[in-house]
py3Dmol code that shows the C-alpha trace and the ligand (Angstrom):
import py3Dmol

protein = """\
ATOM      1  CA  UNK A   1     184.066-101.945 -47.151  1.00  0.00           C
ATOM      2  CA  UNK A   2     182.688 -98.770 -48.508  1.00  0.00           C
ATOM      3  CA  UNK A   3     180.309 -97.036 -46.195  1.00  0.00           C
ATOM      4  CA  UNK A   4     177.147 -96.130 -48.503  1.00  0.00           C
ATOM      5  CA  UNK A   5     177.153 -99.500 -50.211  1.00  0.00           C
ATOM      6  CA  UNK A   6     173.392-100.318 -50.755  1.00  0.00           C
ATOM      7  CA  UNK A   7     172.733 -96.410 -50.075  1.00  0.00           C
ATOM      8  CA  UNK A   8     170.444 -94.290 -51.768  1.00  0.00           C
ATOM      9  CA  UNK A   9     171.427 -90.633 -51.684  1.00  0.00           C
ATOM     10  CA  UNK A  10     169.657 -87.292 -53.355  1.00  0.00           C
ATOM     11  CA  UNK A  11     171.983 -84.608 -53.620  1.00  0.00           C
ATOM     12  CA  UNK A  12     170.607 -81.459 -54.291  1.00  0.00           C
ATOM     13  CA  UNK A  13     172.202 -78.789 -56.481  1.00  0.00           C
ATOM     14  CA  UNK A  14     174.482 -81.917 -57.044  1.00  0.00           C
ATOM     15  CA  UNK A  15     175.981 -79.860 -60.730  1.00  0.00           C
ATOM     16  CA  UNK A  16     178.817 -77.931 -59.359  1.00  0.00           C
ATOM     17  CA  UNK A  17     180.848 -77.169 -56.615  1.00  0.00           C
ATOM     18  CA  UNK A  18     180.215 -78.788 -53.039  1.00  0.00           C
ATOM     19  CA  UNK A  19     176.927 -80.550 -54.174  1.00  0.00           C
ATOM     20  CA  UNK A  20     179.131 -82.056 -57.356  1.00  0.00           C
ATOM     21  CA  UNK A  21     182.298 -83.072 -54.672  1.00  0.00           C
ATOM     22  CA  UNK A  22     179.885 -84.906 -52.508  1.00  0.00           C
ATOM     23  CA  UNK A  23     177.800 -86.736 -55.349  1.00  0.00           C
ATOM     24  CA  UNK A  24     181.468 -87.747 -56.080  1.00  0.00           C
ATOM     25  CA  UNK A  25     182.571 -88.723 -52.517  1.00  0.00           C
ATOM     26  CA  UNK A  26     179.120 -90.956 -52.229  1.00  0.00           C
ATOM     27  CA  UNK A  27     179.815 -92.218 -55.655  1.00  0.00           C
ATOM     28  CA  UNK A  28     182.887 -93.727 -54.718  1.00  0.00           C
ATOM     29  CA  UNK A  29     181.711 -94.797 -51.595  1.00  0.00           C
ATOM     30  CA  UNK A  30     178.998 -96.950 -52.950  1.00  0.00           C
ATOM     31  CA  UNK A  31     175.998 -95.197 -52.870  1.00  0.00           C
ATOM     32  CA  UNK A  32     173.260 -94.842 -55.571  1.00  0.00           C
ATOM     33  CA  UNK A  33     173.479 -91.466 -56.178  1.00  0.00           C
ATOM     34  CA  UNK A  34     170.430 -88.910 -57.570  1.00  0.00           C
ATOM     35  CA  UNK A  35     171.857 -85.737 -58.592  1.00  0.00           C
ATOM     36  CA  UNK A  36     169.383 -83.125 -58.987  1.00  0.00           C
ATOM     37  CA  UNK A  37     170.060 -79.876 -59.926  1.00  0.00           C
ATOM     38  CA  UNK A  38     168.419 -76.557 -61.816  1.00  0.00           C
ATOM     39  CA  UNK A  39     170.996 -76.843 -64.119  1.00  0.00           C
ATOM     40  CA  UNK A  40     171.599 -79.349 -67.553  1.00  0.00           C
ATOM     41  CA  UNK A  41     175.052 -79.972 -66.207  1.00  0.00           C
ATOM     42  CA  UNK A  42     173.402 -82.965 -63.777  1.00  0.00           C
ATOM     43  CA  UNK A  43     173.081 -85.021 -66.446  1.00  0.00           C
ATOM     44  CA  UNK A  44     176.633 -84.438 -68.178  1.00  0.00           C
ATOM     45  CA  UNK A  45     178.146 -85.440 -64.370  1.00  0.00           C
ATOM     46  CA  UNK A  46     175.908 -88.301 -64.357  1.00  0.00           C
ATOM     47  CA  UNK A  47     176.778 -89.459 -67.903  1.00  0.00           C
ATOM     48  CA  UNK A  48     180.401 -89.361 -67.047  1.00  0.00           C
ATOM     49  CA  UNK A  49     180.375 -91.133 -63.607  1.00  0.00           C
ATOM     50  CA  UNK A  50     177.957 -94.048 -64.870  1.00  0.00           C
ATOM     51  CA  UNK A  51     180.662 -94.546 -67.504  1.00  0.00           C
ATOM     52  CA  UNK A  52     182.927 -95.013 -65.080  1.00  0.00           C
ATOM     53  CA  UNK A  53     181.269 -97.360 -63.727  1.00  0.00           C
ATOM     54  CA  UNK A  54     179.259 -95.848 -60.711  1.00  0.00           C
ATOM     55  CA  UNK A  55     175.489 -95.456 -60.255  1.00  0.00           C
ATOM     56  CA  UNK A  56     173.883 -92.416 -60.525  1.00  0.00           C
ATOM     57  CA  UNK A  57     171.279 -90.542 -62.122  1.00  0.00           C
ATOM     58  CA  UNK A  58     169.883 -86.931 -63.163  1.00  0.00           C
ATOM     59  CA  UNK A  59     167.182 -85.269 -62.090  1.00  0.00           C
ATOM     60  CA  UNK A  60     166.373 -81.870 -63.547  1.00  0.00           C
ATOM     61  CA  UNK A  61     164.326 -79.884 -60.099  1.00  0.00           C
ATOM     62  CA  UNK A  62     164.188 -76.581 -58.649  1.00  0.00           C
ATOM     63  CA  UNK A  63     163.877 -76.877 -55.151  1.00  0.00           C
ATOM     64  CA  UNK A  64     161.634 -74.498 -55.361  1.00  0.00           C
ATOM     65  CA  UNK A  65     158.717 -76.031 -56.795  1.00  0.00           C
ATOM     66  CA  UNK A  66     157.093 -78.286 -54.394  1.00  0.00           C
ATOM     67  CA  UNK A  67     155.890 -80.691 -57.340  1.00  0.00           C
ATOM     68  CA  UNK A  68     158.885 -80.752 -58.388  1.00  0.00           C
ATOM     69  CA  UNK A  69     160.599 -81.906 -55.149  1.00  0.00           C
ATOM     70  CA  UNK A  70     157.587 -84.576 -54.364  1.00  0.00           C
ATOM     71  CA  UNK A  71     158.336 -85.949 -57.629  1.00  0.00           C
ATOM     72  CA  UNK A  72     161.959 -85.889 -56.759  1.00  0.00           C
ATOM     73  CA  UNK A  73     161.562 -88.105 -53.774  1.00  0.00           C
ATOM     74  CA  UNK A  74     158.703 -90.174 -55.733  1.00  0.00           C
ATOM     75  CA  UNK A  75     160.902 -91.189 -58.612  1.00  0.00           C
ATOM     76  CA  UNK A  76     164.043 -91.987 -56.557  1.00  0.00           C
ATOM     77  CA  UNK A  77     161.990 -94.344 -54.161  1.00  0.00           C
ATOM     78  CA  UNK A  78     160.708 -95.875 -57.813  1.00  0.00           C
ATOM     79  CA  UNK A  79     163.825 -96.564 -58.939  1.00  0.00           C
ATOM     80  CA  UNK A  80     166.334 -97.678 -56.363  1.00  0.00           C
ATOM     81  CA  UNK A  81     163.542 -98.639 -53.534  1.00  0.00           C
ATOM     82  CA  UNK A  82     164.223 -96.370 -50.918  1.00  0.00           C
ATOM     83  CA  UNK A  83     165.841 -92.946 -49.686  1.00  0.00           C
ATOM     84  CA  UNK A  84     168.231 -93.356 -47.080  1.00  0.00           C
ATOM     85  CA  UNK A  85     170.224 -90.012 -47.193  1.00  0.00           C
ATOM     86  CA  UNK A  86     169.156 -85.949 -48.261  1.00  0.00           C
ATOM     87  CA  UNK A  87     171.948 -83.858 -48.876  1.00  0.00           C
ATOM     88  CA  UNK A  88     169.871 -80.270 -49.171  1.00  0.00           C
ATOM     89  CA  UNK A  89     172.692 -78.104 -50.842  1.00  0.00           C
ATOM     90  CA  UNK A  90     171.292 -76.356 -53.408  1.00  0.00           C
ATOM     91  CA  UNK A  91     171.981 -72.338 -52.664  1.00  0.00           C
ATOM     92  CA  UNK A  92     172.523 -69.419 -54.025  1.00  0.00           C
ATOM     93  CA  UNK A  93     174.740 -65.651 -52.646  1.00  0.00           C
ATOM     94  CA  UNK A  94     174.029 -62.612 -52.631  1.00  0.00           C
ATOM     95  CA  UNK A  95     175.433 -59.613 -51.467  1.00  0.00           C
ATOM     96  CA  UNK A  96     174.255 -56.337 -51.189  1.00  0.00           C
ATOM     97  CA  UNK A  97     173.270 -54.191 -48.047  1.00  0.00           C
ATOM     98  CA  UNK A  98     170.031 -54.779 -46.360  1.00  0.00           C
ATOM     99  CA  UNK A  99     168.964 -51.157 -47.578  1.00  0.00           C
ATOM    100  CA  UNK A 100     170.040 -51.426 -51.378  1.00  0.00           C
ATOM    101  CA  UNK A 101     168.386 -55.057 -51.346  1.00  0.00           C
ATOM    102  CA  UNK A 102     165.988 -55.393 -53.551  1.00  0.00           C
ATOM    103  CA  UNK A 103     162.466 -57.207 -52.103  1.00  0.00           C
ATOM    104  CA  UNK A 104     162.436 -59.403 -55.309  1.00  0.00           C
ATOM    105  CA  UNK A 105     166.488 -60.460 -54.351  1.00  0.00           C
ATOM    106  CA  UNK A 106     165.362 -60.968 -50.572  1.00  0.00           C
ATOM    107  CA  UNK A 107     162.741 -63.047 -51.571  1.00  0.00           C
ATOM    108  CA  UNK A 108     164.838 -65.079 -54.421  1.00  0.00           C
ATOM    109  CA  UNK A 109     167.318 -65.773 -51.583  1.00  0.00           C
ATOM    110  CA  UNK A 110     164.984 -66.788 -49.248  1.00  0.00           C
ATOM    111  CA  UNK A 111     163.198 -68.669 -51.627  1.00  0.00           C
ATOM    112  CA  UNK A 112     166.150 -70.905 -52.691  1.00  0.00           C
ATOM    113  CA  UNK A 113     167.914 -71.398 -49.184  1.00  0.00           C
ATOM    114  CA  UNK A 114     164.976 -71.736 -47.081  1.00  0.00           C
ATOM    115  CA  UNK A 115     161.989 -72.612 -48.926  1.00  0.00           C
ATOM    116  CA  UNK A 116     163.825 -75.364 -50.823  1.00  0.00           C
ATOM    117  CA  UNK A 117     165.776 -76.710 -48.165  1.00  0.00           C
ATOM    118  CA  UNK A 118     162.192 -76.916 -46.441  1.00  0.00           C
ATOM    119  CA  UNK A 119     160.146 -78.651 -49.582  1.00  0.00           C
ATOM    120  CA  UNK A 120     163.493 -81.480 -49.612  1.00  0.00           C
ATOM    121  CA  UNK A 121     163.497 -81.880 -45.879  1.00  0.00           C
ATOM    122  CA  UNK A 122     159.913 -82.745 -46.063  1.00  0.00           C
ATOM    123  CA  UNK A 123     159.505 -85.171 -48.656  1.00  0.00           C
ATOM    124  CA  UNK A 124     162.607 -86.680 -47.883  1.00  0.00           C
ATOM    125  CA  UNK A 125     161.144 -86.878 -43.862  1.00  0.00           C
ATOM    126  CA  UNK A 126     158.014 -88.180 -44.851  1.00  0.00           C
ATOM    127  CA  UNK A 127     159.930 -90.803 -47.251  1.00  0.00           C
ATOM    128  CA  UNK A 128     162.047 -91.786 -44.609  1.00  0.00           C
ATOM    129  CA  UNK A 129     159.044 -92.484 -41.670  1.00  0.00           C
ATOM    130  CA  UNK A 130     157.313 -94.550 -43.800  1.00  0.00           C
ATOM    131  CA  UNK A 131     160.639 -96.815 -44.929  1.00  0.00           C
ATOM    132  CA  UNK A 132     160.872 -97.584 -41.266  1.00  0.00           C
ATOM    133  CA  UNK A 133     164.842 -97.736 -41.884  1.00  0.00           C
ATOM    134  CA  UNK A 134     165.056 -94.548 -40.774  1.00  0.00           C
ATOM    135  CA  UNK A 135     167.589 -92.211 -42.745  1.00  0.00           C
ATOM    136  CA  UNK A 136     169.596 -89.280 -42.328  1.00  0.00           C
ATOM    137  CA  UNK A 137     169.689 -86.036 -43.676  1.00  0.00           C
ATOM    138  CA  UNK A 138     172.267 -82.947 -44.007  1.00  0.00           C
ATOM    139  CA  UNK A 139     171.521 -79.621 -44.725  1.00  0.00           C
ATOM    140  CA  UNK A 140     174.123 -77.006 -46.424  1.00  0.00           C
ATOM    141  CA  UNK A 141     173.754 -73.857 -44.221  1.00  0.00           C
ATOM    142  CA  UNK A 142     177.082 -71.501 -44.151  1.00  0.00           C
ATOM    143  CA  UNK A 143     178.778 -69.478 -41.668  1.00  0.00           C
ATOM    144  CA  UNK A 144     176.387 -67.100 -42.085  1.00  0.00           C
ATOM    145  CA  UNK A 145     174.284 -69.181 -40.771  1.00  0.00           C
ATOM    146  CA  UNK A 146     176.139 -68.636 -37.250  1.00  0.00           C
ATOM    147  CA  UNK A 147     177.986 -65.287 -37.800  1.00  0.00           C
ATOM    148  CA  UNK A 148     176.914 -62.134 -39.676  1.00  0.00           C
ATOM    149  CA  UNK A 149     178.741 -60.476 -42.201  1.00  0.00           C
ATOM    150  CA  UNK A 150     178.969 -56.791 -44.375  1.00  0.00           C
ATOM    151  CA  UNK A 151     176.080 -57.673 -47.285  1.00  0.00           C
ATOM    152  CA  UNK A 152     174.390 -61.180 -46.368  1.00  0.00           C
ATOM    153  CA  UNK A 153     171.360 -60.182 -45.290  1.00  0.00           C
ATOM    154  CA  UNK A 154     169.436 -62.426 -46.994  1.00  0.00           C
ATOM    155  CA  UNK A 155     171.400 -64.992 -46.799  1.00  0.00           C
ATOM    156  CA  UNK A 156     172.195 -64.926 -43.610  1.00  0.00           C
ATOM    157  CA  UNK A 157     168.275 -64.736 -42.983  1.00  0.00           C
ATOM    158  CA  UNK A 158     167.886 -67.795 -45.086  1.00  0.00           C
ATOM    159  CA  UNK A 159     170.489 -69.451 -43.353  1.00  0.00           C
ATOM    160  CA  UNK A 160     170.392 -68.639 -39.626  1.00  0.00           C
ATOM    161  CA  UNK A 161     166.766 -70.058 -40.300  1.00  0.00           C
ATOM    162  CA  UNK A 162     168.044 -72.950 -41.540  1.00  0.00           C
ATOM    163  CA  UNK A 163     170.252 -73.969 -38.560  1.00  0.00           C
ATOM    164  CA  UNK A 164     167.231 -73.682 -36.926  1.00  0.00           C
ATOM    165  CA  UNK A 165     165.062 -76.097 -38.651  1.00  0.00           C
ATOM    166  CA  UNK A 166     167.470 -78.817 -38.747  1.00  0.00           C
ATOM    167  CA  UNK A 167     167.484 -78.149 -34.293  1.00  0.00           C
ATOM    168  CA  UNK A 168     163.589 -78.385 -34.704  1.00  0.00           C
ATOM    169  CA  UNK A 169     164.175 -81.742 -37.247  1.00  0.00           C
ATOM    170  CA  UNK A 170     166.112 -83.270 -35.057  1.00  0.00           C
ATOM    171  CA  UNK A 171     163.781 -83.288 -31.878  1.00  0.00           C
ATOM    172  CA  UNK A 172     160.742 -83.882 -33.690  1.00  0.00           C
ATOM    173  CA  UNK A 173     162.366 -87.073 -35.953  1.00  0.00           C
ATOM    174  CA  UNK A 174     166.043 -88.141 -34.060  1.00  0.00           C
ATOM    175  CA  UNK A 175     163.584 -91.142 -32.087  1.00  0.00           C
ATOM    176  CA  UNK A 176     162.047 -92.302 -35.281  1.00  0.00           C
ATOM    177  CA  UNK A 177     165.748 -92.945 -36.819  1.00  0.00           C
ATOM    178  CA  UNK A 178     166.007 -90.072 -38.941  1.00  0.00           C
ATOM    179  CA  UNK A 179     168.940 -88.057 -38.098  1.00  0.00           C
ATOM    180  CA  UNK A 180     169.356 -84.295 -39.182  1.00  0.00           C
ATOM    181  CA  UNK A 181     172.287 -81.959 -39.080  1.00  0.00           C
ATOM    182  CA  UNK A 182     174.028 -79.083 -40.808  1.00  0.00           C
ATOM    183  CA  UNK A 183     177.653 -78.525 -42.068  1.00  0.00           C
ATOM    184  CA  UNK A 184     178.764 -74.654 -42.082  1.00  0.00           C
ATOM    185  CA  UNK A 185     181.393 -74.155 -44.380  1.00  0.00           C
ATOM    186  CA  UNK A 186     183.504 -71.412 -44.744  1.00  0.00           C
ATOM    187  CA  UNK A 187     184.249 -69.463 -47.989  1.00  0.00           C
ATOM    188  CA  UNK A 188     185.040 -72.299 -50.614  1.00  0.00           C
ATOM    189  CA  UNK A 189     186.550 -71.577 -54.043  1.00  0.00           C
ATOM    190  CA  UNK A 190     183.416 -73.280 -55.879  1.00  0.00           C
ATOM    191  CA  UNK A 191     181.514 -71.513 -59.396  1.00  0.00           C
ATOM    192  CA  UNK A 192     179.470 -69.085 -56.781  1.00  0.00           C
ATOM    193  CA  UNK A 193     182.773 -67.512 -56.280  1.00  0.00           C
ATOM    194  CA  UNK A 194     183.808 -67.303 -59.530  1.00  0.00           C
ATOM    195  CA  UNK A 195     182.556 -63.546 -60.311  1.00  0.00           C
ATOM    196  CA  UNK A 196     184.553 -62.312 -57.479  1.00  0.00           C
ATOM    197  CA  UNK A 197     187.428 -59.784 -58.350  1.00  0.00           C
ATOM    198  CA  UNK A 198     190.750 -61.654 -56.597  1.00  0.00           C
ATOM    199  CA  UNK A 199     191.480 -58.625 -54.473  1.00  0.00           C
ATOM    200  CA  UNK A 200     188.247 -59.635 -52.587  1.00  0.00           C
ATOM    201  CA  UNK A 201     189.108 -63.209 -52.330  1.00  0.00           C
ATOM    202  CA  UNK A 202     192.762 -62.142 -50.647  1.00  0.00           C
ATOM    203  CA  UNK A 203     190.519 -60.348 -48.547  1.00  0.00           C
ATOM    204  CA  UNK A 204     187.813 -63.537 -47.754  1.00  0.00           C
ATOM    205  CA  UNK A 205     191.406 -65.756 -47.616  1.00  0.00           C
ATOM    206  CA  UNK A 206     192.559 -63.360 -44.703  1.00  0.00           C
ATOM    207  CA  UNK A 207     189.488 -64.243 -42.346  1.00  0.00           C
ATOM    208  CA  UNK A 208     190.202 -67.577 -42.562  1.00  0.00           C
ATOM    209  CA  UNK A 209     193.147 -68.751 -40.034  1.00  0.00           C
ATOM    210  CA  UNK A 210     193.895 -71.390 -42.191  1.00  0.00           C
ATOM    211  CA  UNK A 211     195.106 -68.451 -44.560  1.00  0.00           C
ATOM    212  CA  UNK A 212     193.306 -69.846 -47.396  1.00  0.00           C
ATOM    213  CA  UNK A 213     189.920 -71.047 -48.826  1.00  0.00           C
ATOM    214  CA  UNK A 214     187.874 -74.227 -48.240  1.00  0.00           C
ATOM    215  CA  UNK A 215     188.122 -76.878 -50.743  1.00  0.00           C
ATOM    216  CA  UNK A 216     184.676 -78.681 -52.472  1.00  0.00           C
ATOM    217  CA  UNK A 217     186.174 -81.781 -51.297  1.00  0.00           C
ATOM    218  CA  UNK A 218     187.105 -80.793 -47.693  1.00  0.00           C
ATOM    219  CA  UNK A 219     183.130 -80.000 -47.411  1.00  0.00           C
ATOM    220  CA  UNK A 220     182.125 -83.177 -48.579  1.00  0.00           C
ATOM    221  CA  UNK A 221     183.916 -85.323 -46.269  1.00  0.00           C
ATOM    222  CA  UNK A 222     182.620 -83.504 -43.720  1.00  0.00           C
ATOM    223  CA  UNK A 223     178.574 -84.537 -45.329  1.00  0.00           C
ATOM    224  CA  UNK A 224     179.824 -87.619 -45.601  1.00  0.00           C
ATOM    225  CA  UNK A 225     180.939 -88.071 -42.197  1.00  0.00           C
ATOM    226  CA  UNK A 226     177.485 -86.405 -40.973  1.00  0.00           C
ATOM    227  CA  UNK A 227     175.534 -89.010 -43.012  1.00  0.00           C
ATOM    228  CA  UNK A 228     177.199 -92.286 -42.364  1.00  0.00           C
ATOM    229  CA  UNK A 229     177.385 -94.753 -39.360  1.00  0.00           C
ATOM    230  CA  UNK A 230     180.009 -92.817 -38.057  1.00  0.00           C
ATOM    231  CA  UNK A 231     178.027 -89.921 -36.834  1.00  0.00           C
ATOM    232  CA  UNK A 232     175.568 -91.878 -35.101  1.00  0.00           C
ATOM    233  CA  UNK A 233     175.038 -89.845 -31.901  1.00  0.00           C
ATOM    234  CA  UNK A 234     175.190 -86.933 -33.724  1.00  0.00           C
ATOM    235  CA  UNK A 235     171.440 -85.258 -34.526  1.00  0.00           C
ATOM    236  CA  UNK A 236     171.069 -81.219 -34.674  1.00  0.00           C
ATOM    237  CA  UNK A 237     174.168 -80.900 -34.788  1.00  0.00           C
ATOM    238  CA  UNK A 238     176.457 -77.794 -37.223  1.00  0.00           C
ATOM    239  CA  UNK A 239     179.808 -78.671 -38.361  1.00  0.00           C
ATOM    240  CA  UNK A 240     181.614 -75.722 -38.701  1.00  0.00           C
ATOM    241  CA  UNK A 241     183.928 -76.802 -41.990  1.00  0.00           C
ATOM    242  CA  UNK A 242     185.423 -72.846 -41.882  1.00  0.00           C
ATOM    243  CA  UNK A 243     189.342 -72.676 -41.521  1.00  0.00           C
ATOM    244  CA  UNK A 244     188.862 -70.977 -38.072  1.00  0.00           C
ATOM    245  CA  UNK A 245     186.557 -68.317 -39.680  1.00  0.00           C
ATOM    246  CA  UNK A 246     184.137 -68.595 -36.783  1.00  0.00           C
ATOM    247  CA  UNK A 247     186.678 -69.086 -33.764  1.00  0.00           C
ATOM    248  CA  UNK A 248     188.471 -65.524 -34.471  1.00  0.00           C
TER     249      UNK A 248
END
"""
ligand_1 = """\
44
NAD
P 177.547 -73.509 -56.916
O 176.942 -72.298 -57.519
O 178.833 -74.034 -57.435
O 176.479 -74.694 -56.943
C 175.139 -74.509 -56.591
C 174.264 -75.404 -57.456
O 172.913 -75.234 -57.029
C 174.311 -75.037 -58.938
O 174.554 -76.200 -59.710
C 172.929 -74.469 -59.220
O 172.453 -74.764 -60.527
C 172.101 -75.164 -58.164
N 170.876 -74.423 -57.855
C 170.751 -73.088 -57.605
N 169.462 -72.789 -57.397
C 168.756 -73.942 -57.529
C 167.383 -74.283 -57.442
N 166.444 -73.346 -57.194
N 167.009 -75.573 -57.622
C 167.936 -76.511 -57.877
N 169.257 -76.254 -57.989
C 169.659 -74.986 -57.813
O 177.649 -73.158 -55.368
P 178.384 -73.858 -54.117
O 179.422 -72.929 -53.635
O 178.740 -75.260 -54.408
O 177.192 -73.783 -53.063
C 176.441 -74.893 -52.674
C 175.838 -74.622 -51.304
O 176.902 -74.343 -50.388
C 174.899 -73.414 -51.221
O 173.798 -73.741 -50.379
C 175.763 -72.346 -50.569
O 174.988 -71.405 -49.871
C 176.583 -73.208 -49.648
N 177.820 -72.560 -49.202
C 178.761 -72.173 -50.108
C 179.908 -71.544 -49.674
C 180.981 -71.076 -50.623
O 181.827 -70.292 -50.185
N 181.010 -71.514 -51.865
C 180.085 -71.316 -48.305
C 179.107 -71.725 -47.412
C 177.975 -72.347 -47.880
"""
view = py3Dmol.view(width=600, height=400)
view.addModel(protein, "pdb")
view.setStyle({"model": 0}, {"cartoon": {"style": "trace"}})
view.addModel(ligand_1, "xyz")
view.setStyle({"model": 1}, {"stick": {}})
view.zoomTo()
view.show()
């Protein structure tokens, strides 16, 4: 039997790369899946998997706007009746030195990978206390949320902090049902990559043991692992999903 069968799942950031791999993974697996995303591509991905006969839809949010993500939660509840699984993915890079960073960059950065994973954990926590079913929620932190690097400042910031929260999340909601982890994956060849010149990307492949980079996919089973049944002892918890990047 599939695992999410009956599931309701908000994926956020759900229009490309790992957020578009998972909605994919939960697809198949029988969930009810909301993609939201910043981006008009949501809808094109949700066009094509209902056609295939999978149930899914678009919701254009920024996971910045707090209205936005209340109304988020609010209309998935409306539609499928509850919300029994928050994959917080939406993210953006960056990569300068902490003294060329712009304030306005810091904050963007911060804004995006804190701040919004913040705003979803919330109204998807507050969704999920008063379903009494409890739920369980995974956040998309990075590497950098566990090791530093040249240029990730911000991100880094962002994500160390959100490693953090999920800890926090998972003692103040783990007895009410509501469990709350992290994956930190490695460098995977998704769109935020894309911009990179390859000599670079030999250069990310090399950190990795694996001796190459992380797949969309590879990340997604890992969320859906983290979400389902399987995980069921497992609350504040970060998957590393890096190739070895972390144990070298
Ligand atoms: P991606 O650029 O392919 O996808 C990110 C998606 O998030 C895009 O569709 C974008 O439109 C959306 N988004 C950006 N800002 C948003 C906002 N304010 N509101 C709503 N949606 C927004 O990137 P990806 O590589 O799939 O990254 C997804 C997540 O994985 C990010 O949190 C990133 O930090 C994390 N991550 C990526 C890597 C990597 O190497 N690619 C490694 C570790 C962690």
């Amino acid at each position: 039997t599939k695992r999410f069968n009956g599931k309701t799942v908000i994926v956020t950031g759900g229009a490309s790369g790992i957020g578009e791999a998972t909605v994919i993974e939960f697809a198949k697996e029988g969930a009810k899946v909301v993609i939201s995303d910043m981006s008009d591509k949501g809808q094109e991905l949700s066009d094509k998997l209902n056609e295939d006969g999978y149930e899914t839809f678009f919701m254009k949010v920024n996971v910045t706007i707090e209205e936005e993500v209340k109304r988020l939660v609010d209309e998935t509840v409306k539609k499928y009746g509850s919300l029994d699984v928050l994959f917080a993915n939406a993210g953006i890079g960056g990569m300068t030195l902490v003294h060329e960073t712009d304030f306005a960059e810091w904050k963007k950065i911060i804004d995006v990978n804190l701040h919004g994973v913040f705003l979803c954990n919330k109204y998807a926590i507050a969704q999920m206390l008063k379903q009494e079913t409890g739920g369980a929620i995974v956040n998309n932190d990075s590497i950098h949320g566990v090791v530093g690097k040249l240029g990730v400042g911000a991100y880094s910031a962002a994500k160390g902090g959100v490693k953090l929260l999920t800890q926090t999340e998972s003692a103040e909601y783990s007895s009410k049902g509501i469990r709350i982890n992290n994956v930190n994956p490695g460098y995977i060849d998704t769109p935020l990559l894309a911009s990179m010149p390859e000599e670079a990307k030999q250069e990310l492949i090399n950190l990795h043991p694996i001796g190459r980079l992380g797949k969309a996919e590879e990340v997604a089973k890992a969320v859906l692992f983290l979400a389902s049944d399987d995980a069921s002892f497992i609350t504040g918890a970060s998957l590393l999903v890096d190739g070895g990047y972390t144990a070298v």
